[in-house]
MOPAC internal coordinates of N, CA, C and O (Angstrom, degrees):
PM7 1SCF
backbone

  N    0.0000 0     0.00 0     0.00 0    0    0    0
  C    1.4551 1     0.00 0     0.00 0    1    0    0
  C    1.5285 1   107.75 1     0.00 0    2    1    0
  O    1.2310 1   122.82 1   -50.72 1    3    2    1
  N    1.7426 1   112.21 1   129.28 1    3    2    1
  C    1.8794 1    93.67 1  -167.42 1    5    3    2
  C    1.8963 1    73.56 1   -96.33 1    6    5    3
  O    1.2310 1   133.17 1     2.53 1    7    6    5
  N    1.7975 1    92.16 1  -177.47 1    7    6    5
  C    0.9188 1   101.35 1  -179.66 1    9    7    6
  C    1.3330 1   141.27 1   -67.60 1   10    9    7
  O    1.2310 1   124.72 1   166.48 1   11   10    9
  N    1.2681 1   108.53 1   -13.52 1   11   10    9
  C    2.1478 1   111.45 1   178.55 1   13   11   10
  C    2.0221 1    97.41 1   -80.00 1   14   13   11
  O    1.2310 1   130.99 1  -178.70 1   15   14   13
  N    1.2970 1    96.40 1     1.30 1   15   14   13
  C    1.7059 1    77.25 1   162.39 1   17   15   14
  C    1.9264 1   113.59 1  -135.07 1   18   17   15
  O    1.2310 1   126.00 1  -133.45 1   19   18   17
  N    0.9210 1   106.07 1    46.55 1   19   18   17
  C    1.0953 1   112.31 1   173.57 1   21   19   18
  C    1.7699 1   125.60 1  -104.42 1   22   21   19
  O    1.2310 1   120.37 1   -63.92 1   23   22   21
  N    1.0378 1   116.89 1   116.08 1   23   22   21
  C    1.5017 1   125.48 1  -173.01 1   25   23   22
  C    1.2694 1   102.18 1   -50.54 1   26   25   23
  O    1.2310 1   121.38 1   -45.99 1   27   26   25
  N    1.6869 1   114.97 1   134.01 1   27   26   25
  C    1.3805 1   125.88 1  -179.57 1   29   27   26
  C    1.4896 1   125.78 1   -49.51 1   30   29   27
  O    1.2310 1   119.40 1   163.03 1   31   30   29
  N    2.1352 1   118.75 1   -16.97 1   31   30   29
  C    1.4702 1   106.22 1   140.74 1   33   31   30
  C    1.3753 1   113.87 1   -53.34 1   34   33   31
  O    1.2310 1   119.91 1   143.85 1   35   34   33
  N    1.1285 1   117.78 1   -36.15 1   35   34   33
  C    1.8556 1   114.85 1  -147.08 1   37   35   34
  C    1.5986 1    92.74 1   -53.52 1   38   37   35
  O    1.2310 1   131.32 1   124.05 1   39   38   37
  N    1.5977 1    95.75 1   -55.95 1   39   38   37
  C    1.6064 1   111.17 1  -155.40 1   41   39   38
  C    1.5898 1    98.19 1   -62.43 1   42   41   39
  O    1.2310 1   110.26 1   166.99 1   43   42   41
  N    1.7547 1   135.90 1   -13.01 1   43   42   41
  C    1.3739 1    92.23 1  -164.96 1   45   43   42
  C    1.4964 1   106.21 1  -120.85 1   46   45   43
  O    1.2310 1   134.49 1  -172.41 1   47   46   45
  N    1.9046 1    89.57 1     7.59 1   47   46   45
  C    1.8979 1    93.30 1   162.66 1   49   47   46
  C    1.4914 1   103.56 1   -89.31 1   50   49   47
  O    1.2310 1   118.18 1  -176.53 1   51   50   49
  N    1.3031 1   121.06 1     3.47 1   51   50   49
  C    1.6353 1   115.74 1   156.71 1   53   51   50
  C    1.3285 1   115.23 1   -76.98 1   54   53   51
  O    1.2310 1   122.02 1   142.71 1   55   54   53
  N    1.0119 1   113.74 1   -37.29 1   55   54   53
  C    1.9470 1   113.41 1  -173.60 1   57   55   54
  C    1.2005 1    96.66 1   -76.05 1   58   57   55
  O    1.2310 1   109.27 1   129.90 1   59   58   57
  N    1.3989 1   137.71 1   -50.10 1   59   58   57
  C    1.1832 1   137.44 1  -138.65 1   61   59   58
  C    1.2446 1    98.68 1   -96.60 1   62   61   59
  O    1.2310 1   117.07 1   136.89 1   63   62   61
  N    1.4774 1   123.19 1   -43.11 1   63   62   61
  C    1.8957 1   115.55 1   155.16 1   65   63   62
  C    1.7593 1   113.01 1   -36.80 1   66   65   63
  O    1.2310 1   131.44 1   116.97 1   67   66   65
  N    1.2646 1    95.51 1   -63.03 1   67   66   65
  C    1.6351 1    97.57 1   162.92 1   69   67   66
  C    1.0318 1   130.44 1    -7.21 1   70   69   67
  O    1.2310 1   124.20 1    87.14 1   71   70   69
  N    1.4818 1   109.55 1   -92.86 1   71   70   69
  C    1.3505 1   146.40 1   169.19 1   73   71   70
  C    1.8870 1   116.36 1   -46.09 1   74   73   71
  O    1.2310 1   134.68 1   153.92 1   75   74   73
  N    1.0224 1    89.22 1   -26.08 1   75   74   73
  C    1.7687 1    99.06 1  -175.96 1   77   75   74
  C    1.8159 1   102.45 1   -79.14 1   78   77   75
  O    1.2310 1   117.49 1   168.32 1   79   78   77
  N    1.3167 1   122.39 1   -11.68 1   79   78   77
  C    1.3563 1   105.28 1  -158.97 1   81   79   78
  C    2.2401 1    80.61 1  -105.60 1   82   81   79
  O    1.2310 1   122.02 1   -35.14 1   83   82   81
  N    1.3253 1   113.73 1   144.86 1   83   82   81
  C    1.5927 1   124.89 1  -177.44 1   85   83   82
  C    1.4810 1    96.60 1   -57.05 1   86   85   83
  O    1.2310 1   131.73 1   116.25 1   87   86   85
  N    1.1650 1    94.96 1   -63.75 1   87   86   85
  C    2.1841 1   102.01 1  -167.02 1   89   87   86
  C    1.9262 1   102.24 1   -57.11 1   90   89   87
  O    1.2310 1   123.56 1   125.31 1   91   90   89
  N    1.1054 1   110.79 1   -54.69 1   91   90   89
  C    1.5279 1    82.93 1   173.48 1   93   91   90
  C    1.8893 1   129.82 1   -70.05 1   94   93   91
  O    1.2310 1   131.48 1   161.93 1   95   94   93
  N    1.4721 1    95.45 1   -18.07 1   95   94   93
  C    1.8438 1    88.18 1  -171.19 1   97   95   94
  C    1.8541 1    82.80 1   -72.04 1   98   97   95
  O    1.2310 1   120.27 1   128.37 1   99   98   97
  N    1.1121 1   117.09 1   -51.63 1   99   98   97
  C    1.3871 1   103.37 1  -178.05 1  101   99   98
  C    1.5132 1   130.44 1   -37.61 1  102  101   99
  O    1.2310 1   127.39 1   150.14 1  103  102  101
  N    1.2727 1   103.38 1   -29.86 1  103  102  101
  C    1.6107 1   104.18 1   174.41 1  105  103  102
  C    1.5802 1   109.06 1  -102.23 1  106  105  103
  O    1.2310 1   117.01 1   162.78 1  107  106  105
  N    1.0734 1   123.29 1   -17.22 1  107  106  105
  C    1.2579 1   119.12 1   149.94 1  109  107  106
  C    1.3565 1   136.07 1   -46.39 1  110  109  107
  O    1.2310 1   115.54 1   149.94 1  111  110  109
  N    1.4368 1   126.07 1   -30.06 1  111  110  109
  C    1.3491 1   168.69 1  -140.87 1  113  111  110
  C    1.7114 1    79.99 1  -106.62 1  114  113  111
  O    1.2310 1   126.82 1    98.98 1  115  114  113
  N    1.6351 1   104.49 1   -81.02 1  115  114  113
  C    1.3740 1    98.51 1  -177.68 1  117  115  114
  C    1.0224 1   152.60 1   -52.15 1  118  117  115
  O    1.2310 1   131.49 1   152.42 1  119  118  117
  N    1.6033 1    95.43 1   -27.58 1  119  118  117
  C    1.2931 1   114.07 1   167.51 1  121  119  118
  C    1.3611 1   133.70 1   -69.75 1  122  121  119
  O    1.2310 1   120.86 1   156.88 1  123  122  121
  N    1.2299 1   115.96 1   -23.12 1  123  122  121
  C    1.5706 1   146.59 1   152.63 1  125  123  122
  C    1.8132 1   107.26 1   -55.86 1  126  125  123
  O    1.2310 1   126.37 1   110.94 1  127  126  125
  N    0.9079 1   105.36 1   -69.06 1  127  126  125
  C    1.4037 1   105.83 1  -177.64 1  129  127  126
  C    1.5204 1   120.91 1   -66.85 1  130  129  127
  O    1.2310 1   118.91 1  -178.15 1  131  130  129
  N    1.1891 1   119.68 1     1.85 1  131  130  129
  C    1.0958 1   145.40 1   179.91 1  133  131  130
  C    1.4352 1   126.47 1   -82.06 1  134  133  131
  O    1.2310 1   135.03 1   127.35 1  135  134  133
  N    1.3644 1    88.53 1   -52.65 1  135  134  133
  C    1.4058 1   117.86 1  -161.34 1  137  135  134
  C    1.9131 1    89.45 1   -92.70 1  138  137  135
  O    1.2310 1   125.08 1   136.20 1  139  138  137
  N    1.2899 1   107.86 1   -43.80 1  139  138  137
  C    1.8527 1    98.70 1   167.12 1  141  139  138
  C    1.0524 1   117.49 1   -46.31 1  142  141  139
  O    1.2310 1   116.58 1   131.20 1  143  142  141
  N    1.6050 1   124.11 1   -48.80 1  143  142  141
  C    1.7313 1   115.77 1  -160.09 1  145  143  142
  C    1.6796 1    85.43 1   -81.26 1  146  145  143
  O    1.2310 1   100.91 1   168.88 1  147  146  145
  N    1.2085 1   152.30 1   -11.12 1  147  146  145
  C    1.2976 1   135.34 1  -169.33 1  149  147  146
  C    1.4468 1   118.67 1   101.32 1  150  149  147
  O    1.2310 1   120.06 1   174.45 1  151  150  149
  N    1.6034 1   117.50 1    -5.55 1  151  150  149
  C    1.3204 1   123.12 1  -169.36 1  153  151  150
  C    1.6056 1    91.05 1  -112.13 1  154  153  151
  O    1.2310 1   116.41 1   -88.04 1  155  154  153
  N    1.3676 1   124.43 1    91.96 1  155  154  153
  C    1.6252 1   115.70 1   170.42 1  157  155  154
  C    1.3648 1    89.52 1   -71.62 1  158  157  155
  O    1.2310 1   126.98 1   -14.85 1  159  158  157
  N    2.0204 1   104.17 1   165.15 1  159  158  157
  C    0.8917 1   113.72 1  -166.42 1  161  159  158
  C    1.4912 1   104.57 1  -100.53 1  162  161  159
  O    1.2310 1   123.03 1   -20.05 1  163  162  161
  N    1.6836 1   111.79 1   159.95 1  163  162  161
  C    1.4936 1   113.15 1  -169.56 1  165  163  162
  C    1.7572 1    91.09 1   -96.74 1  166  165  163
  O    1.2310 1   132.29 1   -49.14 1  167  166  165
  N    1.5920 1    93.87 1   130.86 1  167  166  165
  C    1.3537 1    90.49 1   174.99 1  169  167  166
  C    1.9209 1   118.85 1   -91.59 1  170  169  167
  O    1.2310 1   129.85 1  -174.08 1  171  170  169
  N    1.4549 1    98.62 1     5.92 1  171  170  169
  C    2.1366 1   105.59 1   165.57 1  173  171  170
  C    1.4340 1   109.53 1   -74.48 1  174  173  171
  O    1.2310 1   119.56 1   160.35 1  175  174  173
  N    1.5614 1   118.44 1   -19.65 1  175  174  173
  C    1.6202 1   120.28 1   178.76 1  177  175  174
  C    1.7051 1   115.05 1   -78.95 1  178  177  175
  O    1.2310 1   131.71 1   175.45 1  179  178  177
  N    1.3895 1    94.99 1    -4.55 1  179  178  177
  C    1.7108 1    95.69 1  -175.83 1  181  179  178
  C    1.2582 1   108.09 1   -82.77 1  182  181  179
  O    1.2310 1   117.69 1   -31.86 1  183  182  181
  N    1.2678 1   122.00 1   148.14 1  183  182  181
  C    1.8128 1   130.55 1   124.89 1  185  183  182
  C    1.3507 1   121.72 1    -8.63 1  186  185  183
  O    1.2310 1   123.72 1   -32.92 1  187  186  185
  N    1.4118 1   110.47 1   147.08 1  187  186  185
  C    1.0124 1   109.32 1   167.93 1  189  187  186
  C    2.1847 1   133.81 1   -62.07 1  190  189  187
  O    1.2310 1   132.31 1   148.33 1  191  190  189
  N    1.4685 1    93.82 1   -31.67 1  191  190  189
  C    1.4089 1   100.64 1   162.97 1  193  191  190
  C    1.2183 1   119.00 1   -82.13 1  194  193  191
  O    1.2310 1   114.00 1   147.51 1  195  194  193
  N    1.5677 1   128.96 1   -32.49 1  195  194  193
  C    1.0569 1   108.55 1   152.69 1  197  195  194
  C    1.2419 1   142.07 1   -42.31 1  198  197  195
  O    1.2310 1   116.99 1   116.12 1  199  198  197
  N    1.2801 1   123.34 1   -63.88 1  199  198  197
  C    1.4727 1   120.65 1   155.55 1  201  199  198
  C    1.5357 1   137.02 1   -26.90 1  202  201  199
  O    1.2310 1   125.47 1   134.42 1  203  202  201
  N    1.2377 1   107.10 1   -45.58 1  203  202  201
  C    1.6123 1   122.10 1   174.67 1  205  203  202
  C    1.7851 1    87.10 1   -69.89 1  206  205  203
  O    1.2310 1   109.58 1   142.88 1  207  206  205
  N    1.3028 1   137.14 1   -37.12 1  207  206  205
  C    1.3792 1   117.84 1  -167.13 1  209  207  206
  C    1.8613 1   104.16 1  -104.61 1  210  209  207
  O    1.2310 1   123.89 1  -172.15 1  211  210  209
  N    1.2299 1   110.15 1     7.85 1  211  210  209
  C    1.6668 1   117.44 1   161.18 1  213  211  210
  C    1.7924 1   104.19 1   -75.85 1  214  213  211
  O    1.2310 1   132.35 1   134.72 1  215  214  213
  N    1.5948 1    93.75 1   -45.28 1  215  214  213
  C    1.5377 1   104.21 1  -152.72 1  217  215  214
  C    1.5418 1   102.63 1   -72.90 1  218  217  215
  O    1.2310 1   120.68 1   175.48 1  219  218  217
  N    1.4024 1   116.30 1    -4.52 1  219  218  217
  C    1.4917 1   126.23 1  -173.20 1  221  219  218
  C    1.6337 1   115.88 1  -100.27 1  222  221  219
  O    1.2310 1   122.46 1   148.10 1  223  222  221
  N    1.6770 1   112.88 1   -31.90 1  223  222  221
  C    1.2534 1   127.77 1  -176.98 1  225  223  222
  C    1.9164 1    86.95 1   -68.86 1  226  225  223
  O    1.2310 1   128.18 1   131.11 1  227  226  225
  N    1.7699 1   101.85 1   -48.89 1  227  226  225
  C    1.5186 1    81.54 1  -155.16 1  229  227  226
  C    1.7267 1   113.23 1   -74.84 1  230  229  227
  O    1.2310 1   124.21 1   162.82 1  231  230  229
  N    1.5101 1   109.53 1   -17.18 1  231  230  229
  C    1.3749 1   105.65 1   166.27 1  233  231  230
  C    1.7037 1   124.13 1   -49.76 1  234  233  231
  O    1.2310 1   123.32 1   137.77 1  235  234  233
  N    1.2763 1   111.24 1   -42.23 1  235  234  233
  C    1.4019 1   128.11 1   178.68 1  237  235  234
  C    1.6368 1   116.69 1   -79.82 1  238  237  235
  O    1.2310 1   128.35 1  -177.37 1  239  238  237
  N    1.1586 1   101.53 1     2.63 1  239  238  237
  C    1.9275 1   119.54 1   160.47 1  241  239  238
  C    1.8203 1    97.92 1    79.65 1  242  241  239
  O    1.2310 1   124.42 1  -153.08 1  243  242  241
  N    0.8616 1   109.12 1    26.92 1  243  242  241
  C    1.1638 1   101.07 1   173.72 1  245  243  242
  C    2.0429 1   137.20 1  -105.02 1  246  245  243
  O    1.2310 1   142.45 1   152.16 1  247  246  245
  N    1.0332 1    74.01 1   -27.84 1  247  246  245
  C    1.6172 1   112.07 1   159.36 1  249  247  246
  C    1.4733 1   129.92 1   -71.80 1  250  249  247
  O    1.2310 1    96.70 1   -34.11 1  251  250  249
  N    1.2343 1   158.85 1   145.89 1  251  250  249
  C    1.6059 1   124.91 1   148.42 1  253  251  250
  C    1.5652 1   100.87 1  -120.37 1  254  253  251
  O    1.2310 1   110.35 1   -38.36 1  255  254  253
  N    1.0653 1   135.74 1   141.64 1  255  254  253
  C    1.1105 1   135.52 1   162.97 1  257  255  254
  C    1.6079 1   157.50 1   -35.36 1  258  257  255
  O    1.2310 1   136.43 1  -178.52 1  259  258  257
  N    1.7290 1    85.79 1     1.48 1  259  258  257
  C    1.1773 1   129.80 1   134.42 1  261  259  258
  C    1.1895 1   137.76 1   -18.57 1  262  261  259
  O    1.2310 1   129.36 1   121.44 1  263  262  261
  N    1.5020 1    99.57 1   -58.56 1  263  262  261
  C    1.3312 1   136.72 1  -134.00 1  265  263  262
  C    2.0140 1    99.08 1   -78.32 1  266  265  263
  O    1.2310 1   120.10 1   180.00 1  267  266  265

């Protein structure tokens, strides 16, 4: 099931899996704070785990690719 059809449990044991792992709320964090001063963050400057934990926020809709 991708995500535009997932029942509003579905979607928030996706975020909250998300959110449950340290290395992504941490970049989540950043990404937020990021996105306040006006400078979102580039996700080509990351790490390699970073990325795998960008690519997870944005699966779980929290992210946009944007980002």
């Amino acid at each position: 099931m991708d995500e535009e059809q997932q029942t509003a449990p579905e979607q928030w044991r996706s975020i909250a899996a998300a959110l449950a792992d340290e290395r992504r709320l941490r970049l989540y964090a950043r990404v937020i704070v990021a996105a306040e001063r006006g400078t979102p963050l580039d996700g080509q400057n990351l790490e390699a785990k970073e990325r795998k934990s960008l690519a997870a926020l944005q699966k779980a809709g929290l992210v946009s690719s944007g980002a």
